[in-house]
C-alpha positions as CSV (number, residue, x, y, z in Angstrom):
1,X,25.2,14.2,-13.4
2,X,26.5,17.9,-13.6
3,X,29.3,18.3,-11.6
4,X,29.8,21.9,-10.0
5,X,32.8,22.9,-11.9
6,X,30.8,22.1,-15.3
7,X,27.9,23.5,-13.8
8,X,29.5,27.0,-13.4
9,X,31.3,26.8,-16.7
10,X,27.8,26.4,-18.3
11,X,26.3,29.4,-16.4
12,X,29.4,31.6,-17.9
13,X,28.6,30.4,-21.4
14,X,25.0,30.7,-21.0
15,X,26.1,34.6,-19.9
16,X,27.9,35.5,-22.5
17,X,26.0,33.3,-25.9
18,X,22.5,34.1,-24.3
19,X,22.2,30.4,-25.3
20,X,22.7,26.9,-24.1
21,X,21.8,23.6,-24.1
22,X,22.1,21.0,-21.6
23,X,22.2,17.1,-22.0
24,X,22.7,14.0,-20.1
25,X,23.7,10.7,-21.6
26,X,23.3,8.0,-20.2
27,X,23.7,4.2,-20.8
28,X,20.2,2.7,-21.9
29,X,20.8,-1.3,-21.8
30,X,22.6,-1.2,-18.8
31,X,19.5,0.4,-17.0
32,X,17.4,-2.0,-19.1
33,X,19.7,-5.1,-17.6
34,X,19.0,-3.0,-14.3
35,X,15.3,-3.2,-14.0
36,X,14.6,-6.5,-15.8
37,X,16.5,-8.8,-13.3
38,X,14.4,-7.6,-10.2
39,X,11.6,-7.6,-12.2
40,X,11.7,-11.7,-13.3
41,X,12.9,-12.7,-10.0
42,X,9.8,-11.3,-8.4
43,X,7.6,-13.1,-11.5
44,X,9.7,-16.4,-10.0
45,X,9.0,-15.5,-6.6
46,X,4.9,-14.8,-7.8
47,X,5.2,-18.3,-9.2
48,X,6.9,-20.2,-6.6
49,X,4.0,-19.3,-4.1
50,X,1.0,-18.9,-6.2
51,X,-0.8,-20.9,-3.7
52,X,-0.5,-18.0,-1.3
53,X,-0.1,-14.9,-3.2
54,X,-3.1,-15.5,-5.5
55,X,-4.4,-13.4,-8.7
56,X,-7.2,-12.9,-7.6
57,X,-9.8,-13.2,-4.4
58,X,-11.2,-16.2,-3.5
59,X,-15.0,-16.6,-3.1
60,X,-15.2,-18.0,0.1
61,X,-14.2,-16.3,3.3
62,X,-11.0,-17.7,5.0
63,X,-11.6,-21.0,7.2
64,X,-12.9,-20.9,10.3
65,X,-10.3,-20.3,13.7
66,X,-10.9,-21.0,17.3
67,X,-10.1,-17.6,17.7
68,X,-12.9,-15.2,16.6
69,X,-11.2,-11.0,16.2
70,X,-13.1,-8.3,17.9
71,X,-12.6,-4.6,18.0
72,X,-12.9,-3.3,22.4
73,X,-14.0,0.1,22.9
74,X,-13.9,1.9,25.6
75,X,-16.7,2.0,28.1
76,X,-19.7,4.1,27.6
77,X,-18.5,4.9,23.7
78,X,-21.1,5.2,20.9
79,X,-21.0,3.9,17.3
80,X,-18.8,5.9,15.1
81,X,-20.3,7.4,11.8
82,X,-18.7,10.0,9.6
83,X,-20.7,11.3,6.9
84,X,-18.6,10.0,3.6
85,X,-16.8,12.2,1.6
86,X,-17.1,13.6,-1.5
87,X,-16.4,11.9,-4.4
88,X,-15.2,12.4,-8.1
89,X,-17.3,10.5,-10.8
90,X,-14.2,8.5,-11.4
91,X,-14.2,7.5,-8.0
92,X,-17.3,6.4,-7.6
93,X,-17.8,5.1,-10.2
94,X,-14.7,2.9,-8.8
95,X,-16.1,2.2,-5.8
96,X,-19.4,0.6,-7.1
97,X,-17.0,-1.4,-9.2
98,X,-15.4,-2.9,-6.4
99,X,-18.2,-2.7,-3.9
100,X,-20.1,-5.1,-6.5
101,X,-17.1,-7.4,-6.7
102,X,-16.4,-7.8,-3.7
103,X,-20.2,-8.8,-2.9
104,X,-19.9,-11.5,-6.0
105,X,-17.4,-12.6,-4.0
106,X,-18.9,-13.1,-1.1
107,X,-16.4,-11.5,1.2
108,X,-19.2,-8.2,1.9
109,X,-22.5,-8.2,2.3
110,X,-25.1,-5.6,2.9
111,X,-25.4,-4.0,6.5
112,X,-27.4,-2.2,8.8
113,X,-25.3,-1.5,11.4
114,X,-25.1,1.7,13.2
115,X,-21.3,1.9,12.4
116,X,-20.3,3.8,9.6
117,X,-16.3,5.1,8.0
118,X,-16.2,7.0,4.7
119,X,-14.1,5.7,1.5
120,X,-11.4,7.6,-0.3
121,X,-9.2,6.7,-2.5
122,X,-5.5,7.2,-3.4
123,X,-3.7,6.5,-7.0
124,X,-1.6,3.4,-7.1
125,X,1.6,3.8,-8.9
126,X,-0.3,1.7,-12.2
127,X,-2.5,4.6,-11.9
128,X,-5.7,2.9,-10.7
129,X,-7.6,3.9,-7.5
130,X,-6.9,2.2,-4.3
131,X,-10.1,2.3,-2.4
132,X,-9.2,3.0,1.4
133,X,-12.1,3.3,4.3
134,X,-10.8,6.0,6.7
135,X,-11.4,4.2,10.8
136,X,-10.0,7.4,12.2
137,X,-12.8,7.4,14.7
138,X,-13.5,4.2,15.1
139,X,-9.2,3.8,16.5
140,X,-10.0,6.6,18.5
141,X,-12.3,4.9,21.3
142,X,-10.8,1.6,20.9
143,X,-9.0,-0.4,23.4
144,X,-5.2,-0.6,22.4
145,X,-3.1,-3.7,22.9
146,X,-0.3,-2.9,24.5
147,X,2.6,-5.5,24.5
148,X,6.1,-5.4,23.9
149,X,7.5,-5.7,20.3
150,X,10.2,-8.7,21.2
151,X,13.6,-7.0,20.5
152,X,15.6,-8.6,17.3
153,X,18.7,-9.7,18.8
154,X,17.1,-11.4,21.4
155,X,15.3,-13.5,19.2
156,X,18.6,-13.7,16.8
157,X,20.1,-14.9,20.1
158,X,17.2,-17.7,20.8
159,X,17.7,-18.5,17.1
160,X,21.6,-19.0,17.3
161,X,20.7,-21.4,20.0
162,X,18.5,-23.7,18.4
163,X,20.8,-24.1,15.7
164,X,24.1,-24.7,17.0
């Protein structure tokens, strides 16, 4: 890093040369140690609970519950459908990709319901497309659950409690 004083002495030199060149050292290994800890302690962690953190999707939906997830809308709302958006080749060329897989999988299936949310996508920091379905609308006329979010220390508190 530059410091100020430096900084200003540069800009003199610069001034008066009509050249200059700037350059940062710094130490390579110990940014190397830096990244390459976090990094194998999240490969243990991967390993440790590969049973629920798997590679890749299973091909079978998750198990039946006694509790079956619906989406309330208000009274008197229609079905939502946005036209979808345009894509790049790239894209959807991407999205058939993973449309197709997930119907292999079995987790999609073809549909004729009056519902409908376009797809984009956004760049994931490996640089492959994350495929996102925008539900704008859809959140719009839905009923909201509305309950408290339990406050920390009060359960830190009924926590402390059960261990002591």
């Amino acid at each position: 890093m530059v410091n100020v004083e430096t900084l200003a002495r540069f800009e003199k030199d610069v001034k008066q040369t009509d050249t200059g060149f700037l350059a940062i050292a710094t130490e390579a290994e110990n940014d190397r140690e830096k990244t390459s800890e976090p990094a194998g302690k999240i490969k243990e962690l991967l390993k440790e609970f590969q049973d629920v953190l798997p590679d890749d999707l299973r091909n079978e939906l998750p198990p039946y519950r006694t509790h079956q997830h619906e989406i309330v809308e208000e009274p008197g709302s229609k079905p939502t459908f946005r036209a979808p958006y345009r894509l790049s080749p790239t894209e959807l060329a991407d999205m058939k990709k993973q449309i197709e897989y997930l119907v292999a999988k079995g987790l999609i299936r073809p549909s004729t319901s009056p519902y409908g949310a376009p797809v984009l996508f956004t760049p994931k920091p490996d640089g492959s497309l994350r495929m996102c379905i925008d539900y704008r609308a859809l959140n719009k006329q839905t009923i909201k659950n509305k309950y408290p979010i339990p406050r920390i220390d009060d359960l830190l508190d009924q926590l402390r409690l059960r261990f002591s």
